[in-house]
C-alpha positions in Angstrom: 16.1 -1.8 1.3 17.8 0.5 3.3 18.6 1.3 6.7 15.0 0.6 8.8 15.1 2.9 11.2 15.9 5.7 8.9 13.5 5.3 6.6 10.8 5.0 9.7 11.9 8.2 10.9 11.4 9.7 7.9 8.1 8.5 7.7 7.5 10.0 11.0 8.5 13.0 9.9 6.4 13.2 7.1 3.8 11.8 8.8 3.8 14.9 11.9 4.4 17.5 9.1 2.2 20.4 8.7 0.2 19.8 5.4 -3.1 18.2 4.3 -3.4 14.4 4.0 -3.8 14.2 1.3 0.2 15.8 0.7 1.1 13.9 3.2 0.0 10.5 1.6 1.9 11.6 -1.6 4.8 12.2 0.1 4.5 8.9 1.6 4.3 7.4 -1.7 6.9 9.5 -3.4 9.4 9.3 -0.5 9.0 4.8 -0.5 8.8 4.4 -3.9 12.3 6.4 -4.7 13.8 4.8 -1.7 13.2 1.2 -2.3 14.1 -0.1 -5.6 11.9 -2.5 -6.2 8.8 -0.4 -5.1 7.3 0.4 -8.5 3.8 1.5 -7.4 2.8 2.6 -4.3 -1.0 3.6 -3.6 -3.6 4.0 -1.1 -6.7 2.9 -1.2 -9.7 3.6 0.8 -13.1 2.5 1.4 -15.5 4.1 0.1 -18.3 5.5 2.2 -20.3 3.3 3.0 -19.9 0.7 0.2 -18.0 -2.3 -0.2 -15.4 -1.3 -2.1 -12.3 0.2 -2.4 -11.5 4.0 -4.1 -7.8 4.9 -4.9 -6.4 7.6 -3.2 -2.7 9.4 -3.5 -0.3 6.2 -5.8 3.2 7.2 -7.5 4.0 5.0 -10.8 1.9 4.5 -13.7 -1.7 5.3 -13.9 -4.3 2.6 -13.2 -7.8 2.0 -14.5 -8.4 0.4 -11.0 -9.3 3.2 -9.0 -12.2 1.4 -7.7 -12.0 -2.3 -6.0 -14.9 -4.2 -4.7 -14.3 -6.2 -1.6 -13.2 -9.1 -2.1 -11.8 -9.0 -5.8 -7.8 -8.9 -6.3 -5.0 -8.8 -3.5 -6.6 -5.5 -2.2 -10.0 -6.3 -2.3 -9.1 -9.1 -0.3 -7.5 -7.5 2.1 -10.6 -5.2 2.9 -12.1 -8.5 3.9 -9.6 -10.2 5.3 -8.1 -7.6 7.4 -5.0 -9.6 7.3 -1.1 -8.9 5.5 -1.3 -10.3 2.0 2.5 -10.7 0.1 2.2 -12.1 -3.2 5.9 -13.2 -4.3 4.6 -14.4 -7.9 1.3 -13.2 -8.9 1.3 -15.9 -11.3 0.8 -18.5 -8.4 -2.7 -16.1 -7.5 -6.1 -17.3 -9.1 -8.0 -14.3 -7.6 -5.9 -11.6 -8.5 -6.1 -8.3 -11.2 -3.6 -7.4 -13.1 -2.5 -3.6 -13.0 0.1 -4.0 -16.1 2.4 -7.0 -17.4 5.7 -5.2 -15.9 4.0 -6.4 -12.2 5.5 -9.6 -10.8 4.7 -9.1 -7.4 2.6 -7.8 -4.7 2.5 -6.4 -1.5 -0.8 -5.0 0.4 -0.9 -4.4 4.6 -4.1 -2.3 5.8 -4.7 0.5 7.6 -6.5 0.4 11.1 -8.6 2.9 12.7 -10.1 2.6 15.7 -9.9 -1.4 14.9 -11.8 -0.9 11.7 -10.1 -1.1 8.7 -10.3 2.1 6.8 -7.8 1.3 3.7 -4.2 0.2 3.2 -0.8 0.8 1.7 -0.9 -1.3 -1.8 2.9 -1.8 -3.5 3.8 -3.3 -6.8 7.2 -4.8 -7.9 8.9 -5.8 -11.5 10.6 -7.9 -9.6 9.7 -11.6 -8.1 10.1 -12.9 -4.9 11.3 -9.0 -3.2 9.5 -8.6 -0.5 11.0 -9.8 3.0 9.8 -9.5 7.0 11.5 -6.1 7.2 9.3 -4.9 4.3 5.9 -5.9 6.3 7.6 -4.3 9.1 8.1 -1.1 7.3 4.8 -0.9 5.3 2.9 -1.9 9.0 4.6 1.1 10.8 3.8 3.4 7.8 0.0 2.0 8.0 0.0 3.0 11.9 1.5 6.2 11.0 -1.0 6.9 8.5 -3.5 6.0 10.5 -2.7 8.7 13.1 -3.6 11.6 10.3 -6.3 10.3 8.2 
C-alpha cells in the first residue's frame, strides 16, 4: 500500500467532486483497485429497500453473478448483520462464505454507516493470502465515512 494520507486525500477529493454517486463510487473503486496491488475487486453493496439483502452497486474487476446477498449469507451478508469489520486472510479457513471465483484468496468487507444505520459497505477481494493489514481497515473505514457523506 502506499502512502496513507495520500491516498485519503484523494479519496477526499473524489469524494467532494461534482458528479453523481454513482460516478463517484466508480471512481472510488477504479482509483483503490489500481492503487493497491492486491485489491482485485472492489464493490459496493447496498441494501436493498426494504429487504434483507444486499444489491451490488458500482465494483471494478470481474463480473459477479452475486449481485444480490441475503443477510446473513457470505462475508458481506454477514456484515449487514453484524455491523462489524470482517477481514478474511484465508477464505479457506471460512465455513459460511461464497465464493466469487477460484483466483480469490482473501477478503476484506467494512460497512458503511448512515445516520447509525448501516446502509452498505465497501467489499474487496485479493489473489493474494494473508494481505490485508490495520492500515488497510484504516483506509477502507475512512473511505466508508467518506461515502457515507454523499450517498
Amino acid at each position: 500500500m502506499g502512502n496513507l494520507q495520500n491516498l485519503k486525500n484523494r479519496i477526499t477529493e473524489i469524494s467532494e467532486e461534482n458528479s453523481t454517486k454513482e460516478e463517484k463510487l466508480q471512481q472510488i473503486c477504479d482509483f483503490l483497485a489500481s492503487e493497491i496491488s492486491y485489491y482485485d475487486w472492489v464493490g459496493f453493496y447496498f441494501k436493498n429497500g426494504d429487504k434483507d439483502e444486499l444489491k451490488l452497486a458500482q465494483y471494478n474487476g470481474e463480473e459477479t453473478e452475486h449481485t444480490i446477498i441475503p443477510f446473513g449469507k457470505g462475508i458481506c451478508g454477514q456484515v449487514a448483520v453484524s455491523n462489524q469489520n470482517f477481514v478474511v486472510q484465508d477464505v479457506k479457513e471460512q465455513t459460511n462464505y461464497i465464493s466469487c471465483g477460484w483466483k480469490v484468496k482473501s477478503e476484506i468487507v467494512i460497512p458503511i454507516f448512515v445516520n447509525n444505520e448501516n446502509i452498505g459497505q465497501i467489499d474487496i477481494d485479493s489473489h493474494t493470502v494473508n494481505p490485508f493489514t490495520a492500515k488497510d481497515e484504516e483506509l477502507l473505514e475512512f473511505t466508508c465515512e467518506k461515502v457515507a457523506s454523499f450517498v
